[in-house]
C-alpha positions in Angstrom: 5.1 17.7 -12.2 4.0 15.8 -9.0 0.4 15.4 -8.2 -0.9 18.3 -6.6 -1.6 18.3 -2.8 -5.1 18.4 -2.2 -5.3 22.2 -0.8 -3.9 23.5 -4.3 -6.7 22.1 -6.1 -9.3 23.9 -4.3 -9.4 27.1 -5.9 -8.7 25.6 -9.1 -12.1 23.2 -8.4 -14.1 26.1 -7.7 -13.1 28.0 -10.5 -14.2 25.1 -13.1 -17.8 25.1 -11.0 -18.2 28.8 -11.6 -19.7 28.5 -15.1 -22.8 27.4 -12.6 -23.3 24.1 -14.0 -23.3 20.5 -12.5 -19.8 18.6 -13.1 -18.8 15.0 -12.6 -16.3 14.4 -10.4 -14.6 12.2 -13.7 -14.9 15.8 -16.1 -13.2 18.2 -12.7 -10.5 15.5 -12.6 -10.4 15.3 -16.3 -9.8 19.1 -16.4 -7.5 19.5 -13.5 -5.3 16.6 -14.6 -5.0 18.9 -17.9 -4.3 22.5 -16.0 -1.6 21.0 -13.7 -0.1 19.2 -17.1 0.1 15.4 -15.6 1.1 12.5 -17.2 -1.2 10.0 -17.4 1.2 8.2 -15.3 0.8 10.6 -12.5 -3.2 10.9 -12.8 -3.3 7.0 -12.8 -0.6 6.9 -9.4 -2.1 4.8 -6.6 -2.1 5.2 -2.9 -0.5 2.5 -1.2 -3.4 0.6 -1.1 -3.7 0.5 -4.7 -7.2 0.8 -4.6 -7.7 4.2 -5.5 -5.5 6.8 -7.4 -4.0 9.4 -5.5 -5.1 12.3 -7.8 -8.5 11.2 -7.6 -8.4 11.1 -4.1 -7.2 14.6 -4.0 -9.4 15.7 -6.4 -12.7 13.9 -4.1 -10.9 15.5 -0.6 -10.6 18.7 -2.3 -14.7 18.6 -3.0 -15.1 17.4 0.6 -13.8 20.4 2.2 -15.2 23.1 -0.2 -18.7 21.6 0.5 -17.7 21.5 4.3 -16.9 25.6 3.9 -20.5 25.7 1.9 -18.7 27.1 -1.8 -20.2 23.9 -3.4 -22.9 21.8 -3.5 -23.7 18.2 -4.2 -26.7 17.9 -5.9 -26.4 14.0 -6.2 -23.9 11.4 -5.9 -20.9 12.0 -7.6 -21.4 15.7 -9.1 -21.0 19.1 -7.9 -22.3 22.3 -8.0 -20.8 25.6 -7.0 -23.3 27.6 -3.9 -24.1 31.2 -3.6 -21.1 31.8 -1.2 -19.2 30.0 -3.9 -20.2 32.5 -6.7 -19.3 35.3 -3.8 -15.6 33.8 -3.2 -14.6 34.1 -6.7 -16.1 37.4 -7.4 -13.0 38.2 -5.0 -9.3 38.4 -6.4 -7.7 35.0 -4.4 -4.2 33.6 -5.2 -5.5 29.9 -3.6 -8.0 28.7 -1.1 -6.9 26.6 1.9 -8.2 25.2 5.2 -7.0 28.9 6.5 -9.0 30.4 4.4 -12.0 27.8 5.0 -11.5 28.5 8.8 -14.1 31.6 8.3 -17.4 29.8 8.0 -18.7 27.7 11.1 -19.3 24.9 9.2 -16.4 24.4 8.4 -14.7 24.6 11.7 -17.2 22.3 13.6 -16.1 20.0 10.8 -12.5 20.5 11.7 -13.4 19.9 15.5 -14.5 16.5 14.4 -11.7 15.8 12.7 -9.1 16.2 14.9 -11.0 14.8 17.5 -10.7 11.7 15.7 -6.5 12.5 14.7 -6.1 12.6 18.4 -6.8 8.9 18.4 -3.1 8.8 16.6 -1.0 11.8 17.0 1.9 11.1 14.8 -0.3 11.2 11.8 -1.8 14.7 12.6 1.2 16.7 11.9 0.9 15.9 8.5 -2.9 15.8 8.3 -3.5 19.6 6.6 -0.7 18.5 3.9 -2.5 14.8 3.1 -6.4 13.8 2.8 -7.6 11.4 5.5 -6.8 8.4 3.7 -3.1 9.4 2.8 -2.7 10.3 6.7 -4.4 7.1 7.5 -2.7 4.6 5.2 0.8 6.5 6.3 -0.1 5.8 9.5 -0.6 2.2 8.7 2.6 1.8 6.6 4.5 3.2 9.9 2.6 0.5 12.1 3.6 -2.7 9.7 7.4 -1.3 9.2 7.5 -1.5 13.4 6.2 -4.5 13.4 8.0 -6.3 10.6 11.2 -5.1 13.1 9.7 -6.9 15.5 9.0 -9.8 13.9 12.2 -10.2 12.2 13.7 -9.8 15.6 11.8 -12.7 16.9 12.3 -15.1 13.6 16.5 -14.6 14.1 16.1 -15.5 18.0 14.1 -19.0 17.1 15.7 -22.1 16.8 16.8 -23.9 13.3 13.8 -26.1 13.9 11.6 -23.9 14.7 12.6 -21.3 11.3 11.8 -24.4 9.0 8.5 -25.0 10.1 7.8 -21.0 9.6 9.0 -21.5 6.4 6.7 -24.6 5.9 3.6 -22.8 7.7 4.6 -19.4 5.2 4.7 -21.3 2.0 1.6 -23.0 3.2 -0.3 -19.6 3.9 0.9 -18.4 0.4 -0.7 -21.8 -1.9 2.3 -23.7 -2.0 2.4 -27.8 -1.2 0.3 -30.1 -0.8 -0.3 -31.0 3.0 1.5 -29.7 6.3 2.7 -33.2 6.5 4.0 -33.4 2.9 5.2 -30.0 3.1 7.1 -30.4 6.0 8.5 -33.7 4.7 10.0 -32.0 1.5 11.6 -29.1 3.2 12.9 -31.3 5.7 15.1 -32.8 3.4 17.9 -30.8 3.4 21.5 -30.7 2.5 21.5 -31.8 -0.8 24.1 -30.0 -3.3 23.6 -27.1 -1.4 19.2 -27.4 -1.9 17.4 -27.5 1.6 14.1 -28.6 0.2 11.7 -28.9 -2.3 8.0 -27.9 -2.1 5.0 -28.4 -4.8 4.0 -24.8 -6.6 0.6 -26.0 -6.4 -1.9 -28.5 -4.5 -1.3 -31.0 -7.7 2.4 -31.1 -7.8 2.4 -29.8 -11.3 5.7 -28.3 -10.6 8.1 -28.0 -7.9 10.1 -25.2 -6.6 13.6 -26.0 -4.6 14.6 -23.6 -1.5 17.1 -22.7 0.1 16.6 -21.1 4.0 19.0 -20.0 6.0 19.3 -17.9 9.3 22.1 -15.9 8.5 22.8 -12.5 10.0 25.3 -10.8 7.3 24.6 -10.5 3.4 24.5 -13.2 1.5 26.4 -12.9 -1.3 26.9 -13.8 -5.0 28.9 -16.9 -4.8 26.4 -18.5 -2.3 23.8 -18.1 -4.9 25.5 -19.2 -7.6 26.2 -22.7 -5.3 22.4 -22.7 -5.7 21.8 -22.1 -8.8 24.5 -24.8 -9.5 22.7 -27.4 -7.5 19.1 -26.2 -9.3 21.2 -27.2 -13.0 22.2 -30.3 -11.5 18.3 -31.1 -10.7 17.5 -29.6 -13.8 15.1 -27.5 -12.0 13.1 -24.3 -13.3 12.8 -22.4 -10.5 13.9 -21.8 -7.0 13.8 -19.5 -4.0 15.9 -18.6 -1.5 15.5 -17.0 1.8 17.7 -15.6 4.5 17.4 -13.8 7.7 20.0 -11.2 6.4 20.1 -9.3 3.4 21.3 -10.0 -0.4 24.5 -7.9 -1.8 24.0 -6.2 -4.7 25.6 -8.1 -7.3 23.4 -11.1 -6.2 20.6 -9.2 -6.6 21.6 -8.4 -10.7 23.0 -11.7 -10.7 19.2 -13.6 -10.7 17.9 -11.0 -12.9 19.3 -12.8 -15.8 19.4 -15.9 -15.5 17.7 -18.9 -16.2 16.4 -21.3 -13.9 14.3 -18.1 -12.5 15.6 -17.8 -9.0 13.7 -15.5 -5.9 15.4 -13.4 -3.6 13.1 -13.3 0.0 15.6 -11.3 2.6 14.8 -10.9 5.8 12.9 -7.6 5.8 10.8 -9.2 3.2 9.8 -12.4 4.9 8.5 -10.7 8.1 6.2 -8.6 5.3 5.2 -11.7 4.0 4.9 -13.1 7.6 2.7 -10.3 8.1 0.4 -10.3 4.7 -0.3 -13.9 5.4 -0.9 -13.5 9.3 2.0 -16.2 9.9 3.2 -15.1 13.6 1.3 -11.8 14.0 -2.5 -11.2 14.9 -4.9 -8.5 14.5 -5.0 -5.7 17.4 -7.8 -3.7 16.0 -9.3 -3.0 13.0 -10.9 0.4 11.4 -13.6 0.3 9.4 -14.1 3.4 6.7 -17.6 3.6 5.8 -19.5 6.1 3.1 -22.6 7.2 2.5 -24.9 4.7 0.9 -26.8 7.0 -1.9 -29.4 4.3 -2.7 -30.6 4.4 1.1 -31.7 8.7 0.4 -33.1 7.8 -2.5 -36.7 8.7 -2.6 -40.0 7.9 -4.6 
């Protein structure tokens, strides 16, 4: 089944702290993992950021809120403990517990007032904010920002001259590790036109190996003959790898055709070069940044 939002796994959370004895956040995700029947797969998931697993940042929001609504405690870092008004809730026959249900204590709501104090900063993201925790809203909200803006960019790369698309490929490959130089970059793509190769660039700073591109503005799909022309003109070079990038899009059967073949060959299409544009800040430049901060345990830490 999929992961559980974050609200189902209240009640559930509560229930495991009712023997009345500390738990570790690892044993509550260990055991809710086995009532909801995941796959390791789907316990091990990550949010888009890849730095932390969605389930156990469900399982950690889930925790938040119940201590926000005062039916658990955190005795230290990491553990939890169920509260006097938690005992109370579950002496009560409930079918789930939810921010509705939360809404009855008033610290809960004063920590809701913060809160969307703060989703007022973005509204798109707060019509989804009771379904996700903060950092799913926040990272969707993020995703939504860089898909605009690798539109934009794109937009921009396909109005720029020949000239001036080479030398974003030479700054890009640059930004990524590749070549040596600018100068000896630039010098290698700028070779162009040969058998249907528009360059070559080193793989690394010591010209251990070398990768031959192809670039091309193209507004269509390219298609499988065109990139069998290249792989053609990488045999004729005897070369062992190559990439090639377009404005447009790839077809389908060019897409399986590279799959399986040898020289290895890379597909970069246009929506994927103004991400890469993007990840290596190659046209684009930072309008704000957010810092999420925690608490630091060691600072409360007395005697």
């Amino acid at each position: 089944m999929a992961v559980p939002d974050f609200q189902s796994l209240m009640l559930p959370l509560l229930r495991i702290a009712g023997d009345g004895k500390e738990h570790s956040l690892s044993d509550v995700r260990e055991r809710l993992g086995a009532e909801f029947k995941l796959t390791q797969a789907e316990r091990e998931e990550l949010l888009p950021s890849g730095r932390q697993s969605r389930f156990g940042n469900r399982v950690a929001w889930a925790k938040v809120y119940l201590e926000q609504g005062g039916l658990l405690l955190s005795p230290r870092r990491g553990h939890l403990l169920i509260s006097d008004r938690g005992r109370d809730v579950l002496k009560a026959p409930l079918e789930q517990i939810d921010i509705k249900f939360l809404g009855q204590y008033p610290e809960f709501i004063e920590f809701r007032r913060s809160k969307r104090e703060a989703q007022e900063l973005y509204a798109p993201a707060a019509e989804a904010a009771d379904a996700e925790t903060p950092e799913e809203a926040l990272e969707a909200a993020h995703a939504r920002i860089e898909a605009s803006l690798a539109s934009e960019v794109l937009a921009r790369v396909k109005t720029g001259s020949p000239a001036f698309f080479e030398g974003l490929v030479v700054e890009l490959l640059l930004k990524m590790g590749y070549g040596g130089s600018r100068a000896d970059a630039g010098q290698a793509i700028g070779k162009g036109g040969d058998e249907g190769i528009d360059g070559v660039i080193s793989e690394d700073r010591l010209g251990l190996d070398i990768v031959y591109l192809q670039a091309k503005r193209w507004e269509g799909s390219v298609g499988r003959p065109e990139i069998q022309k290249f792989v053609g003109a990488l045999h004729g070079k005897r070369a062992k790898k190559g990439v090639f990038i377009t404005t447009g899009s790839f077809s389908s059967d060019a897409t399986a055709y590279v799959e399986h073949i040898d020289p290895k060959v890379v597909l970069i299409d246009g929506r994927r070069l103004a991400e890469l544009m993007i990840d290596f800040e190659v046209g684009v430049t930072t309008a704000r940044t957010f810092h999420v901060k925690r608490v630091d345990s060691d600072y409360f830490e007395e005697g």
